[in-house]
C-alpha positions as CSV (number, residue, x, y, z in Angstrom):
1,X,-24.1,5.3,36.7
2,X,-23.3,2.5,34.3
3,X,-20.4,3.2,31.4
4,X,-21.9,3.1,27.6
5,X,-20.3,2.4,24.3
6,X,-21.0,6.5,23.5
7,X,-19.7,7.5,26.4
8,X,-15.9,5.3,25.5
9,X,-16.5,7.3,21.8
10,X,-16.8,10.4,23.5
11,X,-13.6,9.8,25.6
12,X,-11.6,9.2,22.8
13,X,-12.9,11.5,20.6
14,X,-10.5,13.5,22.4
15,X,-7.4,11.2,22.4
16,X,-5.4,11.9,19.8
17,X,-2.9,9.6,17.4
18,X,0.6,11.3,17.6
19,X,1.0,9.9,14.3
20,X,-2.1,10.9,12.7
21,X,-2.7,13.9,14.5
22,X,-6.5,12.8,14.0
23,X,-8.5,11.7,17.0
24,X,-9.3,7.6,17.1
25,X,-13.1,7.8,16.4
26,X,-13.2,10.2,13.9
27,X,-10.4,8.3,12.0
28,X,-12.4,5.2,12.4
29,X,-9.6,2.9,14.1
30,X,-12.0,2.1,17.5
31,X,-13.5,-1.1,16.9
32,X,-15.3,-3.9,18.5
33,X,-16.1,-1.8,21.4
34,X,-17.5,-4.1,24.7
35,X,-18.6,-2.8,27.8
36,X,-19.9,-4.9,31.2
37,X,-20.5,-3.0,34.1
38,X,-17.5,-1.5,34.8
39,X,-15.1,-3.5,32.2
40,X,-14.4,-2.1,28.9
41,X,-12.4,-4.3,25.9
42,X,-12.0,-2.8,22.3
43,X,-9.9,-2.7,19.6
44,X,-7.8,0.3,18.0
45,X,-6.8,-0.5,14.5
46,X,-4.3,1.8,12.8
47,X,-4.3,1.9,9.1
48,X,0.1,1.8,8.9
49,X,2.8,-0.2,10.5
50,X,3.5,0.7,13.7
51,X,5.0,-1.6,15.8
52,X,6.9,0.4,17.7
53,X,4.2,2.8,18.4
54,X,2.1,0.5,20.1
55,X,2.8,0.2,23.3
56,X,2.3,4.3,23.8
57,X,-1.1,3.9,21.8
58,X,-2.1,1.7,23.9
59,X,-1.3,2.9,26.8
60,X,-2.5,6.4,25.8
61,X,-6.2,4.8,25.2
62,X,-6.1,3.1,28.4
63,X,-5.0,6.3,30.9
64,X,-7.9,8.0,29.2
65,X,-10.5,5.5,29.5
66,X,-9.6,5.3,33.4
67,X,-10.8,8.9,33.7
68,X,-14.8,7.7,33.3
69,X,-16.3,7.4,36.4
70,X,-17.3,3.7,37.2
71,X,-14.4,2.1,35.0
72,X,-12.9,-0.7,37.0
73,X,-10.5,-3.1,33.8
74,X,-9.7,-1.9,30.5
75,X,-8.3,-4.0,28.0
76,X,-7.2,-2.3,25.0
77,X,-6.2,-4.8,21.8
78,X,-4.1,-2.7,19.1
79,X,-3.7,-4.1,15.9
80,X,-2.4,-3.0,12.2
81,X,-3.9,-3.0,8.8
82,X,-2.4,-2.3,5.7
83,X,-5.2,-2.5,2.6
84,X,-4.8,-1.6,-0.8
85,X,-5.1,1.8,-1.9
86,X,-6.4,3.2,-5.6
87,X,-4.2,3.1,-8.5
88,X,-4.0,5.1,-11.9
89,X,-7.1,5.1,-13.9
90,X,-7.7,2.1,-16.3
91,X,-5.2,0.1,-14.0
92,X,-5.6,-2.9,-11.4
93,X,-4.1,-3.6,-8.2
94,X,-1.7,-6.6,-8.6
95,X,-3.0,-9.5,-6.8
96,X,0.0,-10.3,-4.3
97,X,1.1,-6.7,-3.5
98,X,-1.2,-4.3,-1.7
99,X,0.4,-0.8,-2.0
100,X,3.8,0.4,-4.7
101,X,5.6,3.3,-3.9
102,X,7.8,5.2,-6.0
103,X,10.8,6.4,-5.0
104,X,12.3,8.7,-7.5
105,X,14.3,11.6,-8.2
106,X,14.9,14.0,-10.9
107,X,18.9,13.8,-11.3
108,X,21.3,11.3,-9.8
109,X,23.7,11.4,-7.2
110,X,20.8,12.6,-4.5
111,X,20.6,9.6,-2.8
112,X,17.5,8.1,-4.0
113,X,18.5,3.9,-3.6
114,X,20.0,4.9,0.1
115,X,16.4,6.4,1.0
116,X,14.5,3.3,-0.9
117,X,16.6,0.6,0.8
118,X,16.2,2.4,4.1
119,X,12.0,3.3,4.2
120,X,12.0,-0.3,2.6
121,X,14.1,-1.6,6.2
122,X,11.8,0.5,8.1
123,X,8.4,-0.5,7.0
124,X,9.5,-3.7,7.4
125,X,10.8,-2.9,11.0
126,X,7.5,-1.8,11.5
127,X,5.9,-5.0,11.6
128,X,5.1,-4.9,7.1
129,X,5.4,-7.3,4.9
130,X,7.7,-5.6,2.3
131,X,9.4,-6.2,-1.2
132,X,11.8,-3.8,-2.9
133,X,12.3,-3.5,-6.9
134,X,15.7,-2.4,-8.5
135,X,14.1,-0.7,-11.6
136,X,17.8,0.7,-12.2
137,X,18.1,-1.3,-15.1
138,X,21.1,0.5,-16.0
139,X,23.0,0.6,-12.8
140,X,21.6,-1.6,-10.1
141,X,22.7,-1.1,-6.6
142,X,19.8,-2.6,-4.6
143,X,21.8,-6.2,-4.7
144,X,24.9,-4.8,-3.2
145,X,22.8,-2.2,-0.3
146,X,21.1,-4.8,1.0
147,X,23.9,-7.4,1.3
148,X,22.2,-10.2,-1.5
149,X,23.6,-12.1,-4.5
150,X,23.1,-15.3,-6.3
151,X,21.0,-16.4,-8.9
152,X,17.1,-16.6,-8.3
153,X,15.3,-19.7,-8.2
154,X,12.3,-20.3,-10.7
155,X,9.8,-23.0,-9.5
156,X,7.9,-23.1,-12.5
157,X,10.4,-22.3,-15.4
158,X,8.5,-18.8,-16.5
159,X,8.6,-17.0,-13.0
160,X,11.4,-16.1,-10.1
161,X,11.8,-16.2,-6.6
162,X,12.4,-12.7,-4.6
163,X,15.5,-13.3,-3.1
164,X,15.8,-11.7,0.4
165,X,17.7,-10.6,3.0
166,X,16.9,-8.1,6.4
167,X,13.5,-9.2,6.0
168,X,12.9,-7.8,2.4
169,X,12.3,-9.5,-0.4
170,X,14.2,-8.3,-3.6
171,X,14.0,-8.7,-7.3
172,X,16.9,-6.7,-9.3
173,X,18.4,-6.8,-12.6
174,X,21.6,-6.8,-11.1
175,X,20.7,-10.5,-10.0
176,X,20.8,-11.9,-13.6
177,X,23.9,-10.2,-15.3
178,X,27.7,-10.0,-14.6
179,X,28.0,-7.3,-12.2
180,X,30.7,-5.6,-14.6
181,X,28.6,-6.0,-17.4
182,X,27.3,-2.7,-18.7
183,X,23.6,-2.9,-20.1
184,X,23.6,-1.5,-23.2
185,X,20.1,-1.7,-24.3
186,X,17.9,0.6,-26.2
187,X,14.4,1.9,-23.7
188,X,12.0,-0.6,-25.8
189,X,14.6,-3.7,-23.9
190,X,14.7,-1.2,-21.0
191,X,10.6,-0.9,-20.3
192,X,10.3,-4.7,-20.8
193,X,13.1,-6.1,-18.8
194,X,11.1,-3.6,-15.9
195,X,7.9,-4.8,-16.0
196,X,9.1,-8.9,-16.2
197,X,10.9,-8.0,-12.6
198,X,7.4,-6.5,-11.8
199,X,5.3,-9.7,-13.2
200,X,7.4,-12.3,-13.1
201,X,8.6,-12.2,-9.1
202,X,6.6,-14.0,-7.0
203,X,6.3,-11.8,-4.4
204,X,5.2,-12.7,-1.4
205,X,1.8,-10.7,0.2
206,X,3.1,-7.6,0.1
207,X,2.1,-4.9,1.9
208,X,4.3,-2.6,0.5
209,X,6.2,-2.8,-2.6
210,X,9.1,0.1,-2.9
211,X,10.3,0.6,-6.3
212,X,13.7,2.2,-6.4
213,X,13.5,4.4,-9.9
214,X,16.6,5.6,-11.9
215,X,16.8,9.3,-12.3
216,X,15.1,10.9,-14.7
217,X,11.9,11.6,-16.6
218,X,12.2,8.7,-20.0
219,X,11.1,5.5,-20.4
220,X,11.3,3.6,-17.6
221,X,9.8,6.5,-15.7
222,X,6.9,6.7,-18.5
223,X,6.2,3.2,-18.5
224,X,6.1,3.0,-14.8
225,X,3.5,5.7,-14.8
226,X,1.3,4.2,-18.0
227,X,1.2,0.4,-16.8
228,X,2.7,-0.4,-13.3
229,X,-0.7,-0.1,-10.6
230,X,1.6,2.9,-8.6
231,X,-0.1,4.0,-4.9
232,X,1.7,6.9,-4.5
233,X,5.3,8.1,-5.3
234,X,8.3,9.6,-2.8
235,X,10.6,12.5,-4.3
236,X,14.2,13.2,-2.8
237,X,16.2,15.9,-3.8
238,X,19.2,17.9,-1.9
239,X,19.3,21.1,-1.2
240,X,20.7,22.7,-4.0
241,X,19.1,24.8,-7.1
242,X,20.2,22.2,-9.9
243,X,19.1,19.4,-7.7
244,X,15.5,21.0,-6.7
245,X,15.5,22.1,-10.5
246,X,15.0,18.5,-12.0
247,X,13.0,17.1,-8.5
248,X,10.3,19.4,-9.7
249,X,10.6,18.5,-13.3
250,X,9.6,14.8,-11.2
251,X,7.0,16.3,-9.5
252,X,5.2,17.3,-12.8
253,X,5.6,14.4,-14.2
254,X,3.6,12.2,-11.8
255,X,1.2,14.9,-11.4
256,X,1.0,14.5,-15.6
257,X,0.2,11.1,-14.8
258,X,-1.9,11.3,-12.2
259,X,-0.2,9.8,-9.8
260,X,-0.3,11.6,-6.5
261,X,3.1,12.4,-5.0
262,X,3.1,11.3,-0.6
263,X,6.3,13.4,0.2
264,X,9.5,14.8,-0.8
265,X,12.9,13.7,1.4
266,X,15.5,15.9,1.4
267,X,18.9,14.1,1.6
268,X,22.5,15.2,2.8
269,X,20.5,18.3,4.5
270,X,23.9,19.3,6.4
271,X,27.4,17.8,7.0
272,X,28.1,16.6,10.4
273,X,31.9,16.0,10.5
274,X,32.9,12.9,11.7
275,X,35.9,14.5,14.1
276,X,34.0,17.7,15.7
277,X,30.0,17.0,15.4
278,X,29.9,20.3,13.6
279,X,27.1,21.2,11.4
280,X,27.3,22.8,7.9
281,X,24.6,23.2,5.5
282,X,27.1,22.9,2.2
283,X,24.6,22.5,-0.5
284,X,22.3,25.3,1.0
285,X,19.1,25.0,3.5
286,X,15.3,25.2,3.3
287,X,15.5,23.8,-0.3
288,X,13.0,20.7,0.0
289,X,10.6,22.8,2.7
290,X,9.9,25.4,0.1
291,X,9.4,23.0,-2.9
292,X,7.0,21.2,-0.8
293,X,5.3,24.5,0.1
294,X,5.5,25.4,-3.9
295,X,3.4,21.7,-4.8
296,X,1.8,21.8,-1.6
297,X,2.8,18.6,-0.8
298,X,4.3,17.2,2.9
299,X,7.7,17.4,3.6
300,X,8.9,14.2,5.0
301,X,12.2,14.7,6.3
302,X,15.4,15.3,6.3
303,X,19.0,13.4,6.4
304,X,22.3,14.8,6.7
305,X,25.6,13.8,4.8
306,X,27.1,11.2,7.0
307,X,30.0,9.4,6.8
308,X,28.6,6.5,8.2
309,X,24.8,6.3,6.1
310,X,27.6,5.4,2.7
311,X,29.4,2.8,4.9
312,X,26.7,1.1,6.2
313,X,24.7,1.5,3.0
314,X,27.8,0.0,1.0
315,X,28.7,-2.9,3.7
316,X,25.0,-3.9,2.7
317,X,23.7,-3.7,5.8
318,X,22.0,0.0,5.5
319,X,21.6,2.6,8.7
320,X,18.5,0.9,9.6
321,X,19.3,-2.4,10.4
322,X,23.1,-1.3,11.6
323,X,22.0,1.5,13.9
324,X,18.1,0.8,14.7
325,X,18.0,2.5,17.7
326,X,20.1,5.5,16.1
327,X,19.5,9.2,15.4
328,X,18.9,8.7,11.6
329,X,18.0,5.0,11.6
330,X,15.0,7.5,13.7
331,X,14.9,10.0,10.9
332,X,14.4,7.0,8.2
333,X,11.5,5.4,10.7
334,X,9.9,8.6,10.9
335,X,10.0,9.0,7.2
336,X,8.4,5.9,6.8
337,X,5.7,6.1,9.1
338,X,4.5,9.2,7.0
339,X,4.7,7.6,4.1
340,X,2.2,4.9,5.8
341,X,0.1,7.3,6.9
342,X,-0.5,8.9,3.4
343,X,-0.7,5.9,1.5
344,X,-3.2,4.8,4.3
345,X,-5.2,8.4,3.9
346,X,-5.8,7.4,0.0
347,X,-9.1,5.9,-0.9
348,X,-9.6,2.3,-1.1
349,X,-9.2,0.0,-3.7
350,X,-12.6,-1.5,-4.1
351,X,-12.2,-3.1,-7.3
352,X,-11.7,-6.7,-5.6
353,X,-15.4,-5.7,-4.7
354,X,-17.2,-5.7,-8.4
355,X,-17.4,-8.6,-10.6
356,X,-16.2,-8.6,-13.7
357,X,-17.9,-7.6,-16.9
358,X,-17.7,-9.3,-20.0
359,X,-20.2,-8.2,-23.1
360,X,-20.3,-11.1,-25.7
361,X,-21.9,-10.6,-28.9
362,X,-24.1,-13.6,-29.7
């Protein structure tokens, strides 16, 4: 009895992505699917970076195909592509960055830059191509998180180089001023200085742009929303009332705006002391699960209050690249990968796909 193409569908139909939790047909990543006698070759392409998923894909797809009687080699190729993903209405994809996410928060002091800087180090860890924006125009921290400073470079004398370091490319306000300098400019200087980081940074294919937001629901969150091309958007909060009260305010907002919100990250979770390993939830417990049960919206994870995520975060070399085989640097990757996996579950850009219109009046 001689193996078919429908009969390696129907074997894994029932193989599973542990990521996904969606079988490999049905989510459309089996490819390129070749069968000779008893040899079977394909390809299984996931939609999000996962580089260090591979392997057990792989291997999962393989110990299944060896259950079909007749199979004698299986070679199993497993690949990633990241696409762009549809924007806000009325707005277009930017040419040299596939997918920006959002990462905001309704109030300060929640840990919103440490999250960016450290889903930004894990995509990237994940085998993306990824660029992170400072769009705390007023207090900039990206330079000093990831470890960067200098001056840009312009090649052209109207556009600036992303400056990088741990494999991220980064563009910052915090680049072009004294770094004891306080900005004191009115929202109109605000909005612009924000979208010529945007524009005028040649960044570099990106697969994933992560836009670290200041707190808050005014201008620069506004403008953001009306004319940046925004995938999706990440919310972190802490536990506590005050803090959930003003994430949600967030959460309206981008619904307002109809931008659709991939997950909310609760940060400092519970204290682990440094000395004992004992666990306290100070600021309270359950706070981010139930406001993603409120919104109905996934809850991505949570990360306790660490000593060592502010040292390593403030040494600028954050929990990710310091500790990439540690507990949290796990909690971040996982994080990450969700994020992925929504932004990859959006529909598809497909305005590269229609020409352009132009009505002239003769």
């Amino acid at each position: 009895m001689s193996i078919t193409a429908e009969d390696v569908k129907a074997t894994l139909s029932a193989v599973v992505d542990p990521n996904t939790n969606k079988d490999f047909v049905s989510s459309k990543s089996v490819k390129n699917i070749q069968v000779d006698g008893g040899n079977v070759a394909l390809d299984v392409e996931l939609g999000y970076p996962a580089k260090s998923q591979i392997a057990g894909i792989r291997s999962a797809v393989i110990a299944a195909l060896r259950q079909l009687p007749g199979i004698e080699n299986v070679s199993v190729n497993v690949t990633q592509k990241i696409i762009s993903h549809t924007v806000q209405r009325g707005l277009k994809v930017m040419p040299n960055v596939k997918n920006i996410i959002a990462v905001a928060s309704g109030k300060g002091g929640v840990g919103k830059s440490t999250t960016a800087v450290n889903l930004a180090l894990a995509l990237a860890a994940e085998g993306a191509s990824v660029g992170l924006l400072d769009a705390d125009i007023y207090g900039p921290s990206q330079p000093m998180m990831l470890g960067v400073s200098g001056r840009p470079q312009t090649l052209d004398g109207k556009s600036m180089e992303p400056l990088e370091n741990h494999g991220v490319q980064v563009s910052s306000i915090g680049f072009l001023i004294d770094p004891d300098e306080p900005m004191v400019w009115r929202g109109p200087m605000v909005t612009q200085a924000l979208q010529q980081l945007l524009e005028q940074t040649n960044w570099r294919n990106l697969d994933y742009l992560i836009v670290d937001m200041p707190p808050g629901t005014g201008d620069i969150q506004l403008t953001l929303a009306q004319k940046v091309p925004v995938t999706g958007a990440v919310i972190v909060t802490t536990p506590q009332d005050i803090a959930l009260l003003d994430a949600r305010k967030g959460v309206k907002m981008f619904e307002k705006v109809g931008i659709p919100i991939l997950g909310v990250v609760e940060n400092m979770s519970t204290h682990i002391c440094s000395n004992c390993g004992h666990v306290e939830a100070i600021f309270g417990s359950g706070g981010g699960e139930k406001m993603s049960t409120d919104f109905n919206i996934e809850f991505l994870g949570k990360l306790p209050l660490q000593l060592s995520i502010r040292e390593q975060t403030d040494s600028g070399a954050p929990t990710v690249v310091a500790e990439p085989d540690g507990a949290v640097a796990g909690i971040y990757k996982e994080i990450a990968r969700k994020v992925a996996i929504k932004v990859a579950e959006q529909a598809k850009d497909m305005s590269a796909k229609f020409p352009t219109i132009v009505v002239k009046n003769d």
